[in-house]
Phi, psi and omega in degrees: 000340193059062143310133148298127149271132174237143167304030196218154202274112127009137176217091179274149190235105159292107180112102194261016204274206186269013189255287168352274171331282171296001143280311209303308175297343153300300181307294180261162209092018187239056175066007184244166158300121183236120185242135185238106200237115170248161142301337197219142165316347231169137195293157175235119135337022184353342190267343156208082170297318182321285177298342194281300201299308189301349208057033169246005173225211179234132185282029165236008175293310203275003228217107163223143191321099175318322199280005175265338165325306178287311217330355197234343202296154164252134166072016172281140176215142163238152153196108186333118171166141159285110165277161182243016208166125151245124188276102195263004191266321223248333174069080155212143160266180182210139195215175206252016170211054150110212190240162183224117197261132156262182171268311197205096173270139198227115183282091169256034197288359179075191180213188192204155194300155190264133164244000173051061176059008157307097158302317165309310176302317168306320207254345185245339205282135155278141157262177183202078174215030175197160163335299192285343174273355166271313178310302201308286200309335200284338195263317168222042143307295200285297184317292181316318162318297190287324167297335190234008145272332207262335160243157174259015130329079194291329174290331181271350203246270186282002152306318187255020156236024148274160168213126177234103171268157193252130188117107182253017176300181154312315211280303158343277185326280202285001170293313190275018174242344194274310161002265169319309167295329191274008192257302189299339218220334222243260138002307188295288209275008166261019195205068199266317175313004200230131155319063179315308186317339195276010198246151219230106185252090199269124173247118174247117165254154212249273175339100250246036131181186180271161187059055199284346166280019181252186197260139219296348190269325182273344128326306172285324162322308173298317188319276190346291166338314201255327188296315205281303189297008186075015192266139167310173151231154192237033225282188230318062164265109194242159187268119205228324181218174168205116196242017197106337168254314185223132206250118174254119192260154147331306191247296204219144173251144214223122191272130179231147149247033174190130198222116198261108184250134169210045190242024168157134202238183199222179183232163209272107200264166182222143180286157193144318173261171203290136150298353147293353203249329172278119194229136166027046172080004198246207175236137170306081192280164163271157153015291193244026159072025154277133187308164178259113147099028163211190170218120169096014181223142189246175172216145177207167200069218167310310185313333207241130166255128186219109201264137185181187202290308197303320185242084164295346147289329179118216207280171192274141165263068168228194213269351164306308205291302193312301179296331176297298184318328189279322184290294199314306191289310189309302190309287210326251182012287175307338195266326171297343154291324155254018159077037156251160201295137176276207200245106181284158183274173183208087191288145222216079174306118197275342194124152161251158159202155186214150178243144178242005155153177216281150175076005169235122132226187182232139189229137162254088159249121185069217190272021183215134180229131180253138165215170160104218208280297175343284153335284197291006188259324179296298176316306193276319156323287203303311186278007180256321170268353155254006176294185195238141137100106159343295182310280212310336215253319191278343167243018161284333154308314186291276193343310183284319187305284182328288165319327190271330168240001171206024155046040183264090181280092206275354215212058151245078184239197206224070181311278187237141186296152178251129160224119185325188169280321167337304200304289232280319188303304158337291219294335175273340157280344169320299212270335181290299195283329173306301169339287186316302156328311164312300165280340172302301168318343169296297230263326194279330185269012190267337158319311190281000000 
């Protein structure tokens, strides 16, 4: 990796997400080595992953460069690499562009979606937890459109203007209100030959309502909200297939051709540690985020379960708990060094919200619950001071303005075509049998 060895104890952060991050922005400049190892250049905002896939914002609004984070830092080092391994006997990782030895590792790796052993669903299914799975939905969302002008097939026309999210969480929620404007306010005049009114936007919760970690008024609102706004709702549904055509349910089977899995994620485990240090996919923590049953290696964020009465699952995975963990381990970590007692963590619920589209959302903060036009003043504050990067905040402000008086969704385009997996399996068996024909037609003709 070239890292230098110096004479000062290494502190390697698997993972730049928001635990990362907010570790890393503790750590530098305080005297230590600091390695920051991600897959990607750049930070993701994840909470609105939403609008990128939707076309209301650009992926580089959400998205900001790590190495500019740093750019001052001493003895900060990044670097682009997978890892495949961690060695705890030996305090070394392993990557796929070498090894690296530490003082102290800190597992930040986030999570990815849960398909709970759907194979199918894994294989037909969008996923949306990263940049490039909001471009693919965003590309053929526009492709499916663009695809049911072009046939006189009515079944297969309204095969691609059904859209079925699977999942009533925040993410559910605020996909089927972003949907629903573009079915309403959007899509009509950028589609004037196609019937929109035929497009069907189905939200299926497993639950017998939405938003289940919010407080019961903010649930029904959103229903309310969205039922109003024309999206179905599906309550206590659960999803059993997918084969690429037809998403089969409990209740109703619902034919698509672009089927949105939100309906839960897992945390990205990296190989290597004792399988007892793992519970329900996360790494088993202590207090002060040190994994159980090793040394000298931490886990924060989604990844780390840290169990105690109040969260007997550990912490909800979303980006509070991370960043309070990530701030905290930066303070232990420096106090460990200096031979001071650490800090047990204590997570300090800030509140949910979700918003389903303009002048509606729900905020549950403390004891006080907000909907309406308020709310949504509340949602796009919070989420504007919370971007990364200046650049990142005027221009996604300038965004919302603009949408807000001219319902202009500007980025509904179609960068590189997304092709599902079908496609790809089709186009490879296209190329498969074609070969096979070449040789026969080969073989008959080296015969003659």
């Amino acid at each position: 990796m070239n890292i230098p060895n110096l004479n000062i104890k290494r502190v390697v952060i698997i993972g730049a997400g928001f635990a990362g991050l907010n570790l890393a922005k503790k750590l530098n400049n305080k005297g230590l080595q600091v390695v920051l190892i991600d897959k990607n250049n750049y930070h993701t905002f994840q909470p609105l992953l939403y609008q990128v896939a939707t076309a209301g914002l650009e992926a580089d609004s959400i998205a900001h460069a790590v190495r500019t984070l740093f750019k001052k830092g001493k003895n900060f080092h990044f670097r682009i690499a997978e890892i495949k391994e961690i060695d705890s006997q030996n305090k070394q990782i392993k990557s796929d562009i070498g090894n690296l030895k530490y003082d102290l590792l800190v597992i930040a790796t986030g999570s990815n979606t849960n398909y709970y052993g759907n194979k199918n669903i894994e294989k037909y299914a969008v996923p949306m937890k990263s940049i490039p799975e909001a471009l693919d939905l965003r590309h053929l969302v526009l492709q499916n459109l663009e695809a049911a002008l072009l046939t006189n097939d009515l079944e297969e026309r309204q095969r691609l203007m059904n859209f079925v999210i699977v999942g009533g969480g925040p993410t559910g929620v605020e996909l089927a209100g972003a949907f629903s404007e573009l079915k309403n306010h959007v899509l009509p005049n950028d589609y004037p030959d196609l019937d929109i009114n035929r497009m069907n936007v189905h939200l299926i919760q497993a639950a017998d309502k939405l938003l289940p970690g919010f407080s019961e008024k903010a649930s029904k609102t959103a229903e309310e909200y969205l039922r109003k706004m024309d999206v179905n709702i599906w309550l206590n549904t659960q999803v059993k297939d997918y084969d690429g055509e037809t998403v089969e349910t409990n209740q109703n089977n619902f034919k698509t051709s672009t089927l949105i899995w939100a309906a839960g994620v897992k945390g990205n485990i990296v190989k290597g540690l004792p399988e007892d240090s793992i519970n329900r996919g996360r790494y088993r923590v202590d207090e002060f985020n040190r994994i159980k049953g090793v040394d000298s290696i931490f886990a924060i964020g989604d990844i780390a379960e840290m169990e105690s009465n109040e969260w007997p699952k550990g912490h909800p995975m979303v980006a509070q708990p991370a960043i309070q963990q990530g701030r905290l381990l930066g303070e232990n970590i420096l106090k460990w060094r200096n031979g001071e007692e650490m800090k047990p963590f204590k997570y300090k619920d800030k509140g949910s919200m979700a918003t389903i589209g303009r002048n509606k959302a729900v905020a549950d903060i403390g004891k006080f619950k907000f909907t309406g036009f308020f709310a949504w003043i509340i949602w796009m504050f919070v989420h504007l001071i919370s971007l990364v990067g200046f650049r990142n905040k005027v221009v996604a402000l300038v965004n919302w303005v603009i949408q807000y008086f001219q319902y202009n969704k500007g980025v509904r385009l179609i960068i590189r075509p997304y092709k599902n997996k079908r496609a790809e399996q089709e186009s490879e068996g296209e190329v498969i049998a074609d070969q096979i024909l070449k040789d026969k037609e080969k073989n008959y003709n080296i015969k003659s």
